[in-house]
PyMOL Python script that loads the backbone (N, CA, C, O; Angstrom):
from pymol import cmd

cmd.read_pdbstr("""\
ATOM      1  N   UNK A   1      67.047 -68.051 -41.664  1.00  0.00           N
ATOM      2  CA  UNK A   1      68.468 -68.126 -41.939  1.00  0.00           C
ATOM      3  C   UNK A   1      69.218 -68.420 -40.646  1.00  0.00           C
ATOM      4  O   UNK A   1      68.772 -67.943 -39.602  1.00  0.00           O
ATOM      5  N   UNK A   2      70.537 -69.311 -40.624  1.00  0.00           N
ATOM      6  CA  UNK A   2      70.898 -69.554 -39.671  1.00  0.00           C
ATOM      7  C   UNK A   2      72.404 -70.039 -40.121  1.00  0.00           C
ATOM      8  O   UNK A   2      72.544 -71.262 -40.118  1.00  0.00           O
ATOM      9  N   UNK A   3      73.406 -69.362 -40.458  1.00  0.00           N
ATOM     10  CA  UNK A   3      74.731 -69.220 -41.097  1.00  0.00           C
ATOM     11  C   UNK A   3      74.503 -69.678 -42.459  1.00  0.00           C
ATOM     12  O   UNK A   3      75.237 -70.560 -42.905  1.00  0.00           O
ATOM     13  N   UNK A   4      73.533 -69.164 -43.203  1.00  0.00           N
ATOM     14  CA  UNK A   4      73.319 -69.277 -44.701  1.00  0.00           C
ATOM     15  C   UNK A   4      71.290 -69.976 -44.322  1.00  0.00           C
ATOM     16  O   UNK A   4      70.708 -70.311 -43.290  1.00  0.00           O
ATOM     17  N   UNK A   5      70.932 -69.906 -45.591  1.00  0.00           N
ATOM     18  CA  UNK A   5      69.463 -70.374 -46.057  1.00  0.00           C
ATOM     19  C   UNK A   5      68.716 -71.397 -45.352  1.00  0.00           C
ATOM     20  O   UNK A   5      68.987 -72.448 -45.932  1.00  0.00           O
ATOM     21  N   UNK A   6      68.294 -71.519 -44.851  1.00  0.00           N
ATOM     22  CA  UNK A   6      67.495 -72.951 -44.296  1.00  0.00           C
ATOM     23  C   UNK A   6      65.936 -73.355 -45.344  1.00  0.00           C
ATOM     24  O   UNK A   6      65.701 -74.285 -46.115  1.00  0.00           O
ATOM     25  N   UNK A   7      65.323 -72.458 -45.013  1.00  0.00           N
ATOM     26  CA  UNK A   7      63.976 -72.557 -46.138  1.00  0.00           C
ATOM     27  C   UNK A   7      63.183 -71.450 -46.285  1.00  0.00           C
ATOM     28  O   UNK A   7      63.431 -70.522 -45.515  1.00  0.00           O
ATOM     29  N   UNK A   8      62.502 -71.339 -46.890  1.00  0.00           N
ATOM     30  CA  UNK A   8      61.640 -70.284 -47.393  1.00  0.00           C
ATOM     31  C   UNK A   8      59.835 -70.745 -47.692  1.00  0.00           C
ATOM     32  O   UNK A   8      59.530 -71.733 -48.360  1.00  0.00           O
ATOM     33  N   UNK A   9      58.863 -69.859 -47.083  1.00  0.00           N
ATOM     34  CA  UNK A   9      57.703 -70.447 -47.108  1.00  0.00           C
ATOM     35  C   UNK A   9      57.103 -69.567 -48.539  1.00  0.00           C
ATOM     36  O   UNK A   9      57.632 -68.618 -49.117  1.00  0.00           O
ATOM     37  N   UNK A  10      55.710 -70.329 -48.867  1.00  0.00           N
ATOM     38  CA  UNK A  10      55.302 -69.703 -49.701  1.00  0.00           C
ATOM     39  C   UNK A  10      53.859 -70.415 -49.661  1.00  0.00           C
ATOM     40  O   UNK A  10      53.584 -71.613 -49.585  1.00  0.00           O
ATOM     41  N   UNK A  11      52.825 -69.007 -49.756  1.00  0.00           N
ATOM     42  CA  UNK A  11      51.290 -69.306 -49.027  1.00  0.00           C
ATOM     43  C   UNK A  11      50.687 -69.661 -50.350  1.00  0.00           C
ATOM     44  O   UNK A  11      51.120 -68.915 -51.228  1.00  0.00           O
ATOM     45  N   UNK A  12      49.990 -70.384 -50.706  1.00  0.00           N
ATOM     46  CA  UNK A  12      48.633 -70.271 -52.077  1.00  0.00           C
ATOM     47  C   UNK A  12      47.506 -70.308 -51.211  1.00  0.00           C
ATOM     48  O   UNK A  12      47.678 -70.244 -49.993  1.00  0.00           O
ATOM     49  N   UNK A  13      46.559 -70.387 -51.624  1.00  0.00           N
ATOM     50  CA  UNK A  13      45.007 -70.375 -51.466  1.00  0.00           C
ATOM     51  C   UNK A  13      44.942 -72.085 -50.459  1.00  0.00           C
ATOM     52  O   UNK A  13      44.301 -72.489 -49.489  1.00  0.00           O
ATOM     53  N   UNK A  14      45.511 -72.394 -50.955  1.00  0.00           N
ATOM     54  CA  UNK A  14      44.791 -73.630 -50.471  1.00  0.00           C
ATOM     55  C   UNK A  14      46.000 -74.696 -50.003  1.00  0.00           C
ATOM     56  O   UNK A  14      45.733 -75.692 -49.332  1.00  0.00           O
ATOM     57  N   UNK A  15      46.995 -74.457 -50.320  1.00  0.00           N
ATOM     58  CA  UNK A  15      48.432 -74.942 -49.685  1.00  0.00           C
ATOM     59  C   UNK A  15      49.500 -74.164 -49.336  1.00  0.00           C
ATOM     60  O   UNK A  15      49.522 -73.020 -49.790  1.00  0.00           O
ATOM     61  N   UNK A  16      50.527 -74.589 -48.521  1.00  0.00           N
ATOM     62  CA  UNK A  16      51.772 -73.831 -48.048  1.00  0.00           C
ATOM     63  C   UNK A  16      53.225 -74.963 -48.893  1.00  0.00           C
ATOM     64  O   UNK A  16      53.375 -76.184 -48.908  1.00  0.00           O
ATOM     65  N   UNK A  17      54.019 -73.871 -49.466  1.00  0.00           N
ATOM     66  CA  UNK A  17      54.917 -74.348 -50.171  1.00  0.00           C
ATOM     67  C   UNK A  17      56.331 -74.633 -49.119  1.00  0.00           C
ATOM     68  O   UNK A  17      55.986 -73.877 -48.212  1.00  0.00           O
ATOM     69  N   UNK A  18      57.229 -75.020 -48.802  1.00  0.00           N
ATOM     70  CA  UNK A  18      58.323 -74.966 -48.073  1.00  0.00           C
ATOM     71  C   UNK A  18      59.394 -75.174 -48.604  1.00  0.00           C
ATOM     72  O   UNK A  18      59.610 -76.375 -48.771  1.00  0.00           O
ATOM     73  N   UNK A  19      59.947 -74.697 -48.849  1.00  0.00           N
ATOM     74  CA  UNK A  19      61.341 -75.096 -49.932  1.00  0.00           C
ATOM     75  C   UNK A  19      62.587 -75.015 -48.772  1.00  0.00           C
ATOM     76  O   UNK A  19      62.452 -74.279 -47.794  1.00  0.00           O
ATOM     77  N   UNK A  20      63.382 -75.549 -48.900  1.00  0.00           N
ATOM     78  CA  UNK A  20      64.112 -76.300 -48.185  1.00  0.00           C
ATOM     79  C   UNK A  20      65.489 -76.097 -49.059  1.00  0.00           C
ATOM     80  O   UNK A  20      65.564 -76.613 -50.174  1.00  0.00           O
ATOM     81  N   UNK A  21      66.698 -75.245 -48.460  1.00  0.00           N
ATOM     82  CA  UNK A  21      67.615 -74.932 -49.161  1.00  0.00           C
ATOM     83  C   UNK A  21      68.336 -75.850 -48.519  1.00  0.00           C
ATOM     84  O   UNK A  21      68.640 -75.716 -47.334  1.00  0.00           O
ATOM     85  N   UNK A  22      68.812 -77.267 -49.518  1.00  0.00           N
ATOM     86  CA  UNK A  22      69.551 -78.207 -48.847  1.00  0.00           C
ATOM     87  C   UNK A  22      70.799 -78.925 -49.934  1.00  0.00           C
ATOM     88  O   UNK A  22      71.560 -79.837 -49.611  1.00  0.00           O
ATOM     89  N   UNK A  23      70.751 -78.265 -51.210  1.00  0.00           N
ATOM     90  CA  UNK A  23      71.141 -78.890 -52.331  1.00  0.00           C
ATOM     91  C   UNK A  23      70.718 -80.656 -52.545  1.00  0.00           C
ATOM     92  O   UNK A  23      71.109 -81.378 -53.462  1.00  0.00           O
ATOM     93  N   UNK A  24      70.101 -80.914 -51.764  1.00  0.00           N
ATOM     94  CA  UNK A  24      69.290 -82.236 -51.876  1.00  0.00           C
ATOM     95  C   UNK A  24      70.595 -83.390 -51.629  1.00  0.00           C
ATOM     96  O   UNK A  24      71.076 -84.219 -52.401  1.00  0.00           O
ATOM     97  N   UNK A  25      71.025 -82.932 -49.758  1.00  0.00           N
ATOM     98  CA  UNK A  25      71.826 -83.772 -49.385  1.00  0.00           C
ATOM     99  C   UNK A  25      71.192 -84.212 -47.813  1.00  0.00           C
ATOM    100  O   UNK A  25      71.670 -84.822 -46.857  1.00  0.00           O
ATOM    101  N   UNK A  26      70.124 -83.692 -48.036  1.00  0.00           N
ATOM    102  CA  UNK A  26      69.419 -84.006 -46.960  1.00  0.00           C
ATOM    103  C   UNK A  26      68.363 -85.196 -46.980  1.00  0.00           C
ATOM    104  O   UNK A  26      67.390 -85.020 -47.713  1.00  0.00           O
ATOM    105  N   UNK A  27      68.445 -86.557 -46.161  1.00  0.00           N
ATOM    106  CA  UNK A  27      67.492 -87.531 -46.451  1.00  0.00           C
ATOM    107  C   UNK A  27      66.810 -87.380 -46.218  1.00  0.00           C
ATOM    108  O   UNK A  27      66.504 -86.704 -45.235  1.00  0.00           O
ATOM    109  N   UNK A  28      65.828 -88.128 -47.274  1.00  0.00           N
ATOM    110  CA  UNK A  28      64.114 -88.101 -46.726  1.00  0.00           C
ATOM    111  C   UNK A  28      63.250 -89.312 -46.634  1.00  0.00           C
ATOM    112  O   UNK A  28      62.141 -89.544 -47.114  1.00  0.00           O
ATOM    113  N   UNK A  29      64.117 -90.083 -45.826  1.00  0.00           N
ATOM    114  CA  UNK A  29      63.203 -91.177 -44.937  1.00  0.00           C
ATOM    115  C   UNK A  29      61.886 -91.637 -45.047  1.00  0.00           C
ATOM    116  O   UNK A  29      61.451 -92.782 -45.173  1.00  0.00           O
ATOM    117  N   UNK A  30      61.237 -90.384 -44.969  1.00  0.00           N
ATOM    118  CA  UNK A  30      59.941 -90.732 -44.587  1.00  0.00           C
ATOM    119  C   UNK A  30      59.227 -90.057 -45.678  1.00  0.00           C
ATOM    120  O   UNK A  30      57.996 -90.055 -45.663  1.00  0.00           O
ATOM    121  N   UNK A  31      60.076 -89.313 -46.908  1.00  0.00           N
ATOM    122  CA  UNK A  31      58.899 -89.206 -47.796  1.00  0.00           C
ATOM    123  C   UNK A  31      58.632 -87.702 -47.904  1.00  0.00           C
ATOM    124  O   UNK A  31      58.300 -87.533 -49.077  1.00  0.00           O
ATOM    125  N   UNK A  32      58.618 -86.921 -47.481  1.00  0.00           N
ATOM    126  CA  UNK A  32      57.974 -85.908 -47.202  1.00  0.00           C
ATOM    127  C   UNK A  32      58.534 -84.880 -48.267  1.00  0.00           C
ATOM    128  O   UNK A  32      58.115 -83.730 -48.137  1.00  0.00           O
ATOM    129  N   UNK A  33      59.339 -85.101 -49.208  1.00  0.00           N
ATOM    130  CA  UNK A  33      59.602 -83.836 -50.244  1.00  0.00           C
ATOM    131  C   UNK A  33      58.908 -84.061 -51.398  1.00  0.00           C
ATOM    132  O   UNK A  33      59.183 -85.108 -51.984  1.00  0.00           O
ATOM    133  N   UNK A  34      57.993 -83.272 -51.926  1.00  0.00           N
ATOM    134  CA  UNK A  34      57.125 -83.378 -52.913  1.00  0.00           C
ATOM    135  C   UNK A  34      57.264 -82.481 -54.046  1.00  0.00           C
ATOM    136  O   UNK A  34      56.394 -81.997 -54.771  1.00  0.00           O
ATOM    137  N   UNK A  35      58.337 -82.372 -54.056  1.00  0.00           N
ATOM    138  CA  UNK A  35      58.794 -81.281 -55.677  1.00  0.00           C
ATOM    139  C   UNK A  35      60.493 -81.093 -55.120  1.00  0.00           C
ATOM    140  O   UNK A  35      60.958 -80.948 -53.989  1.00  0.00           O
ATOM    141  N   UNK A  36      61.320 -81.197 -56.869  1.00  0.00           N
ATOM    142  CA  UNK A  36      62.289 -80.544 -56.782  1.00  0.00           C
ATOM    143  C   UNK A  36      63.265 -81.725 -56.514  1.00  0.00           C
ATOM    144  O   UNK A  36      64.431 -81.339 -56.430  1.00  0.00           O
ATOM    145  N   UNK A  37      63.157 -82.565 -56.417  1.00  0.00           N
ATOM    146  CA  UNK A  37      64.078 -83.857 -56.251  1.00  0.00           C
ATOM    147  C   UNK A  37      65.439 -83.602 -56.588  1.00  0.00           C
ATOM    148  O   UNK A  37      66.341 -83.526 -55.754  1.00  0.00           O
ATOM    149  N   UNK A  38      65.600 -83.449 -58.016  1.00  0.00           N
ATOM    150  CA  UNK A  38      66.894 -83.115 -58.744  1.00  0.00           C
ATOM    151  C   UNK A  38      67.010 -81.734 -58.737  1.00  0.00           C
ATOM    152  O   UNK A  38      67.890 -81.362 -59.513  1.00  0.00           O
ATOM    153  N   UNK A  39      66.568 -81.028 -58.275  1.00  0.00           N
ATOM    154  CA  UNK A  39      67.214 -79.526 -58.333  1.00  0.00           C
ATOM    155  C   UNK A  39      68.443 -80.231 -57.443  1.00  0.00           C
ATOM    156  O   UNK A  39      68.773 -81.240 -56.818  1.00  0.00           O
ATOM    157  N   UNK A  40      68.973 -78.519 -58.007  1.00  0.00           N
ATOM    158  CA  UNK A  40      70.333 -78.194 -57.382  1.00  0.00           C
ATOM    159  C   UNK A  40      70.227 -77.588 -56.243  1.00  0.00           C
ATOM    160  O   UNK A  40      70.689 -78.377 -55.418  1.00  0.00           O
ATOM    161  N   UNK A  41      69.903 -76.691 -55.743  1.00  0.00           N
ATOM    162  CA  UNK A  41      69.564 -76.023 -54.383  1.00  0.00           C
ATOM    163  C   UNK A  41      68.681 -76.030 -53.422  1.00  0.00           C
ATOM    164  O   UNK A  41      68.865 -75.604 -52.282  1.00  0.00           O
ATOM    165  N   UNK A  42      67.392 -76.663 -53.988  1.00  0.00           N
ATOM    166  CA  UNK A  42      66.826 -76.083 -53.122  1.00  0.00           C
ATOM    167  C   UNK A  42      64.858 -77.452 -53.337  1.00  0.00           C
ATOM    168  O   UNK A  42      64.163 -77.401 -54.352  1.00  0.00           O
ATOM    169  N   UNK A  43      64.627 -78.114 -52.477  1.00  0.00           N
ATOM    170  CA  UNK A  43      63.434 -78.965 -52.591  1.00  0.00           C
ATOM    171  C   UNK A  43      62.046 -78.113 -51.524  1.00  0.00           C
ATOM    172  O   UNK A  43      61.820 -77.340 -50.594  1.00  0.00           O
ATOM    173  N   UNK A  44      61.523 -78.901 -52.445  1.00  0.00           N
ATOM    174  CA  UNK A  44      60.130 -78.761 -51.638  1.00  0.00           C
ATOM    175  C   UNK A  44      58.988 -79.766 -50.874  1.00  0.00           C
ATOM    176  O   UNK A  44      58.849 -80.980 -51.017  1.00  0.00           O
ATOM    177  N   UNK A  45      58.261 -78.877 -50.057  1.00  0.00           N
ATOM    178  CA  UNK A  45      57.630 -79.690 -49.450  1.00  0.00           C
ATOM    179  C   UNK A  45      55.984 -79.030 -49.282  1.00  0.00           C
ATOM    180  O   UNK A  45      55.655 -78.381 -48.289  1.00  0.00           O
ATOM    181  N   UNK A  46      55.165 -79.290 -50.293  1.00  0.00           N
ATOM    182  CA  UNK A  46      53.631 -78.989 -50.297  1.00  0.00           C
ATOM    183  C   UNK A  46      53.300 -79.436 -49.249  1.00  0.00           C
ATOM    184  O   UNK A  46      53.836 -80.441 -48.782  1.00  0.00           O
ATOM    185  N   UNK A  47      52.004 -78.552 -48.439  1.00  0.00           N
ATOM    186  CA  UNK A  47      51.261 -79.037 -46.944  1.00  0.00           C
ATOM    187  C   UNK A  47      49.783 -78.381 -47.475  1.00  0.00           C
ATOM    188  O   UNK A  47      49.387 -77.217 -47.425  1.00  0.00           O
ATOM    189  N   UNK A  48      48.999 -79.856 -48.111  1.00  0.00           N
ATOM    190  CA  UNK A  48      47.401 -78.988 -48.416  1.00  0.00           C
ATOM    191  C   UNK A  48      46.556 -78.442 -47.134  1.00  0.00           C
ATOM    192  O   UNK A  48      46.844 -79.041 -46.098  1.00  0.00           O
ATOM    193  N   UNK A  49      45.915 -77.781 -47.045  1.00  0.00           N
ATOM    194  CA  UNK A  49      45.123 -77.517 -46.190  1.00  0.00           C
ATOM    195  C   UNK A  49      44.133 -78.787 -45.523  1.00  0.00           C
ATOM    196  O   UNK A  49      43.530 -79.562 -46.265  1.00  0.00           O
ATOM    197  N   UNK A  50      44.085 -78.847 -44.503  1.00  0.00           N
ATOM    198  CA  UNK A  50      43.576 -80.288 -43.655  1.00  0.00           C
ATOM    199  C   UNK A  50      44.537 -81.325 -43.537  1.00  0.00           C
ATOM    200  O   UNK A  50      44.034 -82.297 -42.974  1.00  0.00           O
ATOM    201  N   UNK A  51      45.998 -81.537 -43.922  1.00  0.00           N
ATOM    202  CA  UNK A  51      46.599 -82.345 -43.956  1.00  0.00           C
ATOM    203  C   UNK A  51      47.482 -81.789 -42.699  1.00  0.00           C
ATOM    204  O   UNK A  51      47.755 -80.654 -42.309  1.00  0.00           O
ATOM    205  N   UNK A  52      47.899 -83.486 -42.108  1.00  0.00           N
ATOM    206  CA  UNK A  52      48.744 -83.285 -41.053  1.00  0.00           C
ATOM    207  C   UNK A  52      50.029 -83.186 -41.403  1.00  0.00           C
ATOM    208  O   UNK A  52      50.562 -83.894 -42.258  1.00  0.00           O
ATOM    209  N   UNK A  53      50.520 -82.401 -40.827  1.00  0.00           N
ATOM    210  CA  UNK A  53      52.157 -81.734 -41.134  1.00  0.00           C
ATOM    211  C   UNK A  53      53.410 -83.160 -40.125  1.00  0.00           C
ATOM    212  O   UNK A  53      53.463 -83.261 -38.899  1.00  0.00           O
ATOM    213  N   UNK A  54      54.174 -83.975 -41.077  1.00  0.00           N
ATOM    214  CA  UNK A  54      54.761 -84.961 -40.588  1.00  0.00           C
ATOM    215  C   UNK A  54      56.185 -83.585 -39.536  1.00  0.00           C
ATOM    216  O   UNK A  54      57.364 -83.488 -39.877  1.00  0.00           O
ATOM    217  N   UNK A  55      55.700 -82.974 -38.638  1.00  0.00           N
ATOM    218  CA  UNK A  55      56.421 -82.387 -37.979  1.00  0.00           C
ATOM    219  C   UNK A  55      57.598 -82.666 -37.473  1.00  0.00           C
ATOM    220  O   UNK A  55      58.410 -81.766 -37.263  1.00  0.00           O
ATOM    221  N   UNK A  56      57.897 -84.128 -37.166  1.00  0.00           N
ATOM    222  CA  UNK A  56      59.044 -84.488 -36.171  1.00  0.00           C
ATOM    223  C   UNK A  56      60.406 -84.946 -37.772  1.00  0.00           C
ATOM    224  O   UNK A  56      61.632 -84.830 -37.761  1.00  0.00           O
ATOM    225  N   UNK A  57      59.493 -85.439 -38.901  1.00  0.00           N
ATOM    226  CA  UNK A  57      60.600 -85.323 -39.897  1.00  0.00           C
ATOM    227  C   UNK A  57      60.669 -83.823 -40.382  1.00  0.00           C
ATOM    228  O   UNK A  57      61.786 -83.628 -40.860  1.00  0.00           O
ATOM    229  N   UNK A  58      59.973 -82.827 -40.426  1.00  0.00           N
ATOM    230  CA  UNK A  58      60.322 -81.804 -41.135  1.00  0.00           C
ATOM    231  C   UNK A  58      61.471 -81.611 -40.051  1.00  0.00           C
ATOM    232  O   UNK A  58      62.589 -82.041 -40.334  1.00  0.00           O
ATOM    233  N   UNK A  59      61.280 -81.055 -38.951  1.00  0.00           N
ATOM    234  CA  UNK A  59      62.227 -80.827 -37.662  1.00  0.00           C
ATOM    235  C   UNK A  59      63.717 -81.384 -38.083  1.00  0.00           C
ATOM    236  O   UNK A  59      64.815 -80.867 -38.287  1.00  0.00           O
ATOM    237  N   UNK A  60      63.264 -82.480 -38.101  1.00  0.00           N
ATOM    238  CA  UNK A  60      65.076 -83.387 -38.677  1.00  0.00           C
ATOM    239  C   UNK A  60      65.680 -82.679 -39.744  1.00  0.00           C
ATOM    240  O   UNK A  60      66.801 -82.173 -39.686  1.00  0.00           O
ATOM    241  N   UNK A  61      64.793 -82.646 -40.881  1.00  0.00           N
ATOM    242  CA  UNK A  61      65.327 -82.325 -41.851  1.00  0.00           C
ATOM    243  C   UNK A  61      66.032 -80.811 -41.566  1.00  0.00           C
ATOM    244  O   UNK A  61      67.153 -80.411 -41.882  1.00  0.00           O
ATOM    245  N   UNK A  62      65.215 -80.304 -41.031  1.00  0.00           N
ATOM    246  CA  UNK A  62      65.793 -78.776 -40.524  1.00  0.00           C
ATOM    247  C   UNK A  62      66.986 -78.576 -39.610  1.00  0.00           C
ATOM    248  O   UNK A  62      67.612 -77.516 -39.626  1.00  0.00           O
ATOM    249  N   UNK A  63      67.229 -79.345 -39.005  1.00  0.00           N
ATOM    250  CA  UNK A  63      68.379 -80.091 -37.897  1.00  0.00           C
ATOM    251  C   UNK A  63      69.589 -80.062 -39.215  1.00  0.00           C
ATOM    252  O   UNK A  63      70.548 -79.290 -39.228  1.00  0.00           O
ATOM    253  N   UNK A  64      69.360 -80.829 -40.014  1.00  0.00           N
ATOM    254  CA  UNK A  64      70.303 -81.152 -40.484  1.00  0.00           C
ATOM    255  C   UNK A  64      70.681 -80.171 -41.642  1.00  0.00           C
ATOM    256  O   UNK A  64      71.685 -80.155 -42.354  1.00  0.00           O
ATOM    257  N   UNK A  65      69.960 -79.638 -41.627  1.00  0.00           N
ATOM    258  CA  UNK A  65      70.365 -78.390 -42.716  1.00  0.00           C
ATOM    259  C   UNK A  65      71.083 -77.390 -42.094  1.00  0.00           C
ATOM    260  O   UNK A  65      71.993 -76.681 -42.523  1.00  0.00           O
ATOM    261  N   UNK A  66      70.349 -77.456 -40.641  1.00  0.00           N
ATOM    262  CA  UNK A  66      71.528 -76.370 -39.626  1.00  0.00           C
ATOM    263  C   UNK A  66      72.564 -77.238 -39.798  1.00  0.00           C
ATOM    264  O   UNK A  66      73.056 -76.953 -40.890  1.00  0.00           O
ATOM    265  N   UNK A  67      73.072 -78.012 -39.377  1.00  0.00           N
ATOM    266  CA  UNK A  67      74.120 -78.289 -39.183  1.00  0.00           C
ATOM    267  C   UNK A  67      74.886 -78.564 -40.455  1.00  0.00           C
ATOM    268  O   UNK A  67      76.101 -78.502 -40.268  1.00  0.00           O
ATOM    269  N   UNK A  68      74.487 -78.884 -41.851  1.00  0.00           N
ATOM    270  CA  UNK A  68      75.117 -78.863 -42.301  1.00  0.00           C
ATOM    271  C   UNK A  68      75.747 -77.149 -43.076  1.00  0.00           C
ATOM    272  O   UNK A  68      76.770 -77.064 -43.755  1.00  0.00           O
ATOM    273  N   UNK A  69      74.887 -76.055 -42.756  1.00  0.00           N
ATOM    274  CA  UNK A  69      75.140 -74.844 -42.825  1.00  0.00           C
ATOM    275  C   UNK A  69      76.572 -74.622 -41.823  1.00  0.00           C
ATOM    276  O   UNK A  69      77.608 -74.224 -42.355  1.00  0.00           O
ATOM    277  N   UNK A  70      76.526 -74.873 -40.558  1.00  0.00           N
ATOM    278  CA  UNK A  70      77.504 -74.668 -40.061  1.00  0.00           C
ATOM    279  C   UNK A  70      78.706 -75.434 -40.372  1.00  0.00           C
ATOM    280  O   UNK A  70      79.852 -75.033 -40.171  1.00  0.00           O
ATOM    281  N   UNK A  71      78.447 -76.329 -40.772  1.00  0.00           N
ATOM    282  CA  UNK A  71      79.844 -77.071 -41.584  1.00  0.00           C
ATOM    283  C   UNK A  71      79.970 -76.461 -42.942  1.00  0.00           C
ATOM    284  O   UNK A  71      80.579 -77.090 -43.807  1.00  0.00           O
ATOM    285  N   UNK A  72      79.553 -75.526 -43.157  1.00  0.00           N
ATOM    286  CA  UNK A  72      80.262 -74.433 -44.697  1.00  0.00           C
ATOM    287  C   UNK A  72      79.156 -74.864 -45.632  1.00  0.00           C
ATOM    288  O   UNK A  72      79.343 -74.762 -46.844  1.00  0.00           O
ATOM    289  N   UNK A  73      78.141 -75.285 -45.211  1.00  0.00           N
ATOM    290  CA  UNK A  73      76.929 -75.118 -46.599  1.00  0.00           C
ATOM    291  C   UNK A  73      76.661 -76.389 -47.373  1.00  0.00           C
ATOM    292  O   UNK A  73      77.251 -77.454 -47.188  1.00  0.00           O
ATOM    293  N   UNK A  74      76.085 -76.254 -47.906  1.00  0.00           N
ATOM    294  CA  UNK A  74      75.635 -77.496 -48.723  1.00  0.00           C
ATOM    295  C   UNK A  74      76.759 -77.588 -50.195  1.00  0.00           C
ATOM    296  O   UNK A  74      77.103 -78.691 -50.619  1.00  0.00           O
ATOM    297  N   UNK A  75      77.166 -76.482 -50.755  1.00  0.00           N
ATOM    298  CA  UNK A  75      77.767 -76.001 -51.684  1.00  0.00           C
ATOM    299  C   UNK A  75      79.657 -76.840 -51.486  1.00  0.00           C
ATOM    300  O   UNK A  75      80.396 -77.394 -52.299  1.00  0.00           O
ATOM    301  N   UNK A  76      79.765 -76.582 -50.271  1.00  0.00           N
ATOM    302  CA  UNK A  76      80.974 -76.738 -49.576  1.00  0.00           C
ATOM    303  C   UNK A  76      81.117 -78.542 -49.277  1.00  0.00           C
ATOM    304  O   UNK A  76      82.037 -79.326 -49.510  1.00  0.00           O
ATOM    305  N   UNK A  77      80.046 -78.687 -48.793  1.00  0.00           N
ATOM    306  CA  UNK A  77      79.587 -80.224 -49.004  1.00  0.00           C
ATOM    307  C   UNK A  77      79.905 -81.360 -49.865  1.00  0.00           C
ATOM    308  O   UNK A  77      80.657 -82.333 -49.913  1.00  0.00           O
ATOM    309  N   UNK A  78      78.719 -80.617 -50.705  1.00  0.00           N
ATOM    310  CA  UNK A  78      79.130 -81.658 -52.121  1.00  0.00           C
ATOM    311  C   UNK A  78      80.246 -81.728 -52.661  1.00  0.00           C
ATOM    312  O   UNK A  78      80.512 -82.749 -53.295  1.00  0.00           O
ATOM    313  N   UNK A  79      81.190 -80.683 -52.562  1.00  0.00           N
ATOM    314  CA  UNK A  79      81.905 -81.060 -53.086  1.00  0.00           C
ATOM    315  C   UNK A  79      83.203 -81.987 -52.771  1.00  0.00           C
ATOM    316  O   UNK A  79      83.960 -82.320 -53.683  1.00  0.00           O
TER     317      UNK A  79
END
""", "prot")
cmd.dss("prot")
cmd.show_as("cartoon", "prot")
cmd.util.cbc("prot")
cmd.orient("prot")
């Protein structure tokens, strides 16, 4: 958390879940959200085990979720 939600992890057996509280105003360039497209709050991003983690876009994406937190939220945003 960092003036409201940024993301939340979540472990399975064999992958890591990342959900990404962005109301899905955050671009994704390069691909990397793999569930949750049309939700309202909140996308995801599966990482199977042995797979390389596209780090320098997750980073962005996280950049920009700070910052758009500090500009009053995603909620505050859209509208």
């Amino acid at each position: 958390m960092l003036q409201g939600n940024i993301c939340a992890l979540l472990a399975a057996r064999d992958h890591v879940n990342v959900f990404l509280y962005d109301g899905g105003i955050v671009s994704d360039p390069e691909g990397i959200i793999t569930g949750g497209q049309e939700n309202k709050t909140a996308r995801m991003i599966s990482v199977y085990e042995g797979e390389t983690i596209n780090s320098r876009a997750l980073r962005t994406m996280f950049e920009q979720i700070i910052a758009n937190n500090r500009a009053g939220g995603w909620r505050k945003l859209k509208r």
